[in-house]
N, C-alpha and C positions, 0 to 999 in steps of 0.2 A: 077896344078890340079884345075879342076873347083871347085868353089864353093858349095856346099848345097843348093839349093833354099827354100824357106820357104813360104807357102800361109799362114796369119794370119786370122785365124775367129773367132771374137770377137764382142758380138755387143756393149759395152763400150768402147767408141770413146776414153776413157783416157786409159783402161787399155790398149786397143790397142796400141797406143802412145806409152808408155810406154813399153814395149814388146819390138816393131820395134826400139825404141832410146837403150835399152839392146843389142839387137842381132847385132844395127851397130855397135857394140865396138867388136863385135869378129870377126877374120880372118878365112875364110872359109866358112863364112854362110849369106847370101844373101836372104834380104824379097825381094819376085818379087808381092806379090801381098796380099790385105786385101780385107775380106769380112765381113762386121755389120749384116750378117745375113745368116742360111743353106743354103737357096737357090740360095744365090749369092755366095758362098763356093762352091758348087756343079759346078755351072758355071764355075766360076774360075778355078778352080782344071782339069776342063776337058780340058780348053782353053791353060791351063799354062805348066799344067802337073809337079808340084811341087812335089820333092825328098820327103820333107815334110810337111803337113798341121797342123798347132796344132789346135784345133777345142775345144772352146768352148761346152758344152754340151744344155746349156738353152739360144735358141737362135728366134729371132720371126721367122716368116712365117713357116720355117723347122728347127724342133731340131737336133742338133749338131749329135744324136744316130741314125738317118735316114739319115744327110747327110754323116755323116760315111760310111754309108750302098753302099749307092750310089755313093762315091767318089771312093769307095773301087772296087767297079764293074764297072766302066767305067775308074776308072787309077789305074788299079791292081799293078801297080809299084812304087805307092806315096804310103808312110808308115804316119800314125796318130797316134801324139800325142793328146793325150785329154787332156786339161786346166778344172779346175771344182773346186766350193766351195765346193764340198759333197767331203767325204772321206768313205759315208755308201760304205759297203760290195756289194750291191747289183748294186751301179753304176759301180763301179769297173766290178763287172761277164756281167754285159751288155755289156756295152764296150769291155772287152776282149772277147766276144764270138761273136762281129762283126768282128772279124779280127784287131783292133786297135796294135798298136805297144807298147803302153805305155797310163801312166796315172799319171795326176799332179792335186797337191792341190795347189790352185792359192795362198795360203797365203806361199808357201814357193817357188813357182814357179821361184822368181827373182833369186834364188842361184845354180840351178841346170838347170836350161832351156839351156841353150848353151850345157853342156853337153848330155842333154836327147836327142837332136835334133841329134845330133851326135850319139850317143848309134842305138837310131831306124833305123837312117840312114843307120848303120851298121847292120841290121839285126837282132840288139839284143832288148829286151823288157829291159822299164824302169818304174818304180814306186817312187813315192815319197816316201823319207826314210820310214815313218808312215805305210803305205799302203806296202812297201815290207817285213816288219817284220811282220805289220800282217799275211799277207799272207804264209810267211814260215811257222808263228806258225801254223797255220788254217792247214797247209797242214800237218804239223808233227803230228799234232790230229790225222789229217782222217785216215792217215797212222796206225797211233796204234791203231787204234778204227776200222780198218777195214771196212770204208765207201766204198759203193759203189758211183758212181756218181751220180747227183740228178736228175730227172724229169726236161724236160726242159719244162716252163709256157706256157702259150695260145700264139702260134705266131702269129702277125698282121702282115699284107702285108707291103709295102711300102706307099701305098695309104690309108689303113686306117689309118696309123698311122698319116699322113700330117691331113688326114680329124679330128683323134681325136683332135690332135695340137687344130687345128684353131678352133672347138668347147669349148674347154677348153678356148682358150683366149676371148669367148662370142659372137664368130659369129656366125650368124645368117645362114641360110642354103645356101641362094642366095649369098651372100657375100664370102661362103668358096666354092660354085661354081664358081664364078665369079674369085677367088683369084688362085685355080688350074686348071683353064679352060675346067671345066665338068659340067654336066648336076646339074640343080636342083634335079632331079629324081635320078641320080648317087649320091650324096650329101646323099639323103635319104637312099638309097639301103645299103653304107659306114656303117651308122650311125645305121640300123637298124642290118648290120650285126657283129658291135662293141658291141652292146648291147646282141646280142645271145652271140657271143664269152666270153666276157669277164662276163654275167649272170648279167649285172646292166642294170636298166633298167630308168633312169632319167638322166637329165643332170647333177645334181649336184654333183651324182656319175660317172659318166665317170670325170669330172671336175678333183676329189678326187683321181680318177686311175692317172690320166694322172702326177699329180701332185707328187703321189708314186713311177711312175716307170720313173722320173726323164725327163719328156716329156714338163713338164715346170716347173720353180720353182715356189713357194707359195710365192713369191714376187712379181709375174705377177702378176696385177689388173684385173681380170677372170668379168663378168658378167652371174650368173647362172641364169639363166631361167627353 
């Protein structure tokens, strides 16, 4: 039986390490390839064509929930795991409403990760223990409370989202031009039409967004202009 293939995207060169030294000790599952960042994940992924990618969510140039988006639509057949310090509610429903397979809290990651890989592999959704009790309880609520399903928030493209990224981490327009190979002009059109959408109208506030809806952590060193 072949293997599992496994694309690692992580930009912490130890946790990565670390990860890839775990998954050599198990039979059946096979790292082909590491990416320190989305955009080189998205590369990867398409060149490789990995069973499955665990993905990082807070990652530089493209965050982990874009390059989901895009690994997802050009290898409809690679299943994603997401690796993540957050266990809020709302990275969780982003993630699963990209199409993602599963979802992990890196602080218990090293005990279940050979399994999870395996689970999604197979088709099946997996959650870290935390995260899957809440979620049953959450659902038993709705259930009795007779929720409807919720409004889904302002959708951003593909592109704006890269564009908010690289704004958030204090680029400058030319430089978040230069960095996805579009116009300075196109840079502004982005950034003016993030600013209608989402009703903020300053950097410091998209900074604040970007930060909330898990697009980069508040441990990245941001310059708000």
């Amino acid at each position: 039986m072949n293997p599992i293939t496994v694309l690692l995207a992580e930009d912490h060169m130890i946790v990565r390490e670390g990860l890839r030294a775990l998954l050599k000790l198990e039979v059946g599952i096979e790292v082909v390839g590491e990416a320190e960042n989305g955009r080189q994940a998205v590369a990867l992924a398409s060149k490789l064509c990995p069973d499955v990618v665990v993905m990082d969510i807070a990652m530089p140039l493209l965050n982990g929930l874009e390059a989901t988006r895009q690994i997802l639509l050009s290898t409809p057949n690679t299943k994603v795991l997401v690796l993540s310090a957050h266990s809020d509610e709302a990275y969780v429903e982003q993630v699963m409403a990209l199409g993602a397979s599963g979802y992990l809290i890196k602080q218990t990651a090293a005990h279940v990760l050979p399994d999870a890989i395996r689970q999604v592999h197979a088709g099946k959704a997996f959650f870290s223990p935390v995260i899957s009790s809440r979620r049953t309880a959450h659902s038993k609520k709705a259930l009795e409370r007779g929720d409807l399903p919720k409004q889904r928030g302002t959708v951003l493209t593909g592109r704006e989202v890269e564009v908010l990224q690289l704004i958030a981490e204090g680029k400058a327009n030319k430089q978040t031009a230069e960095e996805l190979n579009i116009s300075v002009k196109t840079v502004e059109k982005h950034r003016q039409s993030l600013m209608e959408k989402l009703n903020i109208h300053h950097t410091a506030g998209l900074t604040r967004y970007a930060i909330s809806a898990g697009i980069i952590e508040s441990s990245v060193q941001v310059t708000i202009k």
